[in-house]
C-alpha positions, -999 to 999 in steps of 0.1 A, spaced: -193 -243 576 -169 -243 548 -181 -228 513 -176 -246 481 -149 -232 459 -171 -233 425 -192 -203 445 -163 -185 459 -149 -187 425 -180 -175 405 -181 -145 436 -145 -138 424 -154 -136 385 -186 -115 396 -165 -87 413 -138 -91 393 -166 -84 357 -180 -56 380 -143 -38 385 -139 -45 349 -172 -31 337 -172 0 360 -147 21 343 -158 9 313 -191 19 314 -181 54 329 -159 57 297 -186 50 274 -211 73 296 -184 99 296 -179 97 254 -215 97 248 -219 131 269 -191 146 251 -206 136 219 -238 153 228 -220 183 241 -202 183 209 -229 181 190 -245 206 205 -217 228 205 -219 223 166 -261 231 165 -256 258 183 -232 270 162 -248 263 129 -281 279 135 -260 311 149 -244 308 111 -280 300 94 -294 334 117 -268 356 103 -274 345 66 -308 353 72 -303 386 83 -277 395 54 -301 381 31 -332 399 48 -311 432 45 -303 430 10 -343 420 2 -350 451 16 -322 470 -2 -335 456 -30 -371 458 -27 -364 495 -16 -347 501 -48 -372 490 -69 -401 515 -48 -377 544 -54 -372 533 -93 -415 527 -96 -416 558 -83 -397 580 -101 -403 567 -133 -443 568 -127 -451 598 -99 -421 616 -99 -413 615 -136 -446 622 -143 -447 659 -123 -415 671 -136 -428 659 -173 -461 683 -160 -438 709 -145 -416 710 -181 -449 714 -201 -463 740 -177 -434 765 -181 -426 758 -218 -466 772 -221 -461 804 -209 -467 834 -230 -446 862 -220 -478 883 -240 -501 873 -216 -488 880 -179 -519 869 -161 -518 836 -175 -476 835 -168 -481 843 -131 -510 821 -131 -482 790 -150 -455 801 -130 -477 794 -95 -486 761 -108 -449 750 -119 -439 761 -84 -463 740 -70 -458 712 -90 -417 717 -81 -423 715 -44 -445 685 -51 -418 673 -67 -392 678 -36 -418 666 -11 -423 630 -33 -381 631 -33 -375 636 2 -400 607 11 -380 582 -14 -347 595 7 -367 581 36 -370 550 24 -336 548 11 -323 554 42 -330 516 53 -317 504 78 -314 536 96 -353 542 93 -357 509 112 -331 528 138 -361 556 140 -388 527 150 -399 496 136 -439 517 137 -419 546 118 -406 523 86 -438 506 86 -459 540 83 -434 555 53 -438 513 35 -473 529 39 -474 560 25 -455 551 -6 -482 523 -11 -513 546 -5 -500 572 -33 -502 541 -57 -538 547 -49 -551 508 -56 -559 500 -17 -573 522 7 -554 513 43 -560 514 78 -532 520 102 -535 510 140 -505 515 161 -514 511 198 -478 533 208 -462 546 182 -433 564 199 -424 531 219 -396 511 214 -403 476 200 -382 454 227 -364 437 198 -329 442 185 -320 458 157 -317 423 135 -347 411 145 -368 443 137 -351 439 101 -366 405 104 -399 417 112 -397 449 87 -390 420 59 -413 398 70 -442 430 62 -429 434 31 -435 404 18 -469 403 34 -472 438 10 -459 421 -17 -482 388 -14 -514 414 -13 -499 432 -42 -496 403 -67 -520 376 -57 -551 394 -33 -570 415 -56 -578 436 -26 -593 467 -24 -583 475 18 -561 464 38 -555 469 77 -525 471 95 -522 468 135 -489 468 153 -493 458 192 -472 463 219 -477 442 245 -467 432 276 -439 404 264 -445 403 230 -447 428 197 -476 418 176 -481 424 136 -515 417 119 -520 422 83 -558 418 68 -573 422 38 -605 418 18 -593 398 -13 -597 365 -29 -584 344 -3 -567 311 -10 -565 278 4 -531 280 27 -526 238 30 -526 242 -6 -509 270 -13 -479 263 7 -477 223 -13 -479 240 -47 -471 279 -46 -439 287 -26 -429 317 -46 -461 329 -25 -430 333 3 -453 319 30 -425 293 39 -400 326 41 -423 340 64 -430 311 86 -395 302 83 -380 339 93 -406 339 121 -394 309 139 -355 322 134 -365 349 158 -385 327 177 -421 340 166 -449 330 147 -468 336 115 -503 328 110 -516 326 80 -557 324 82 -574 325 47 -605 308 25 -615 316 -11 -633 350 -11 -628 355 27 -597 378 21 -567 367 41 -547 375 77 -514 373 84 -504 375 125 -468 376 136 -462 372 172 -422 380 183 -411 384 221 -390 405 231 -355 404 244 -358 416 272 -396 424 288 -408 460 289 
């Protein structure tokens, strides 16, 4: 039985379209992965790039912000004991040596006040090399200056404060910045009068919660029409390191702020 030559000629057009479509369809599949690899390559890249920005500009925040504690400080504490100090001795009465020894005591006092407010400022300059010591230890000292300012009375919870945090150096620097604006956020908009602090360690993650008892605000709201609030910075920082931030608040229900980072590598 003989087959018509219109079919064995639309067979030979068939396989002869499927030989021709074959290597151009792997060409095209090909291209397209390479594209996608490419662009990848390039993703991957930027958001290495947009990381380290971050960081610089985290570490000159905190240079800065550590700048302006130190120059707060001496100007208003520190400037005010050596002020105290330099009226103390210019008092004493060389006629009245009970009240001189008694002057004398004091200005020594006040001087290794003085030295012990100084040392704590070195501290802080340190930076970087604090976060070094512990990410718990830079937190506590952020701490202390803000207690002697005496406008919040804080609670500190550190579940192992001699641990270390499972994070890199960057990202603790990320995490140290992170608290400070947190700090700063209470400072300028809570109208709080406590504030409590509680750094986890857990089993795959390092958990920060910040809480206070002030105003509150509407975060939807805030974020829309307040960003120099830095609660996109925070958010945004969070997810570079690939965290969290939670920001839970309501008018007069004071606010709380949890950061959730995992570690590198689990402890």
């Amino acid at each position: 039985m003989s087959v018509p030559a219109n079919e064995i000629e639309i067979f030979i057009i068939l396989i002869t379209t499927v030989f021709l479509l074959a290597p151009i369809t792997l060409v095209l599949f090909v291209s397209q992965y390479n594209l996608r690899k490419k662009r990848h390559s390039e993703e991957k890249v930027m958001m290495q790039q947009n990381y380290e920005m971050e960081i610089a500009k985290a570490r000159v925040e905190v240079h800065e912000q550590t700048l302006q504690t130190v120059g707060a400080d001496l100007h208003d504490h520190i400037g005010q004991l050596l002020s105290l100090t330099n009226f103390t001795l210019k008092s004493v009465d060389e006629l009245n040596p009970d009240k001189t020894r008694e002057k004398i005591d004091s200005a020594i006092a006040l001087t290794s006040k003085s030295i012990q407010e100084l040392r704590l400022l070195g501290k802080l300059l340190q930076g970087e090399q604090l976060i070094r010591d512990g990410l718990s230890k830079s937190i506590r000292y952020e701490l202390d200056w803000l207690e002697r300012l005496g406008k919040l009375k804080i609670e500190y919870h550190d579940n192992n404060p001699s641990a270390k945090s499972g994070l890199d150096a960057n990202k603790e620097l990320m995490v140290f910045r992170i608290f400070q604006e947190i700090i700063n956020n209470i400072l300028r908009h809570a109208e709080a009068t406590v504030m409590a602090v509680t750094l986890t360690y857990l089993d795959d993650m390092l958990e920060l919660q910040v809480t206070d008892d002030g105003v509150g605000f509407d975060v939807p709201l805030a974020q829309a029409t307040s960003p120099n609030m830095g609660l996109f910075n925070m958010q945004y920082r969070a997810k570079m390191i690939n965290g969290s931030a939670v920001i839970e608040s309501g008018a007069e229900r004071g606010t709380v702020v949890k950061l959730t980072v995992p570690y590198d590598i689990i402890t």
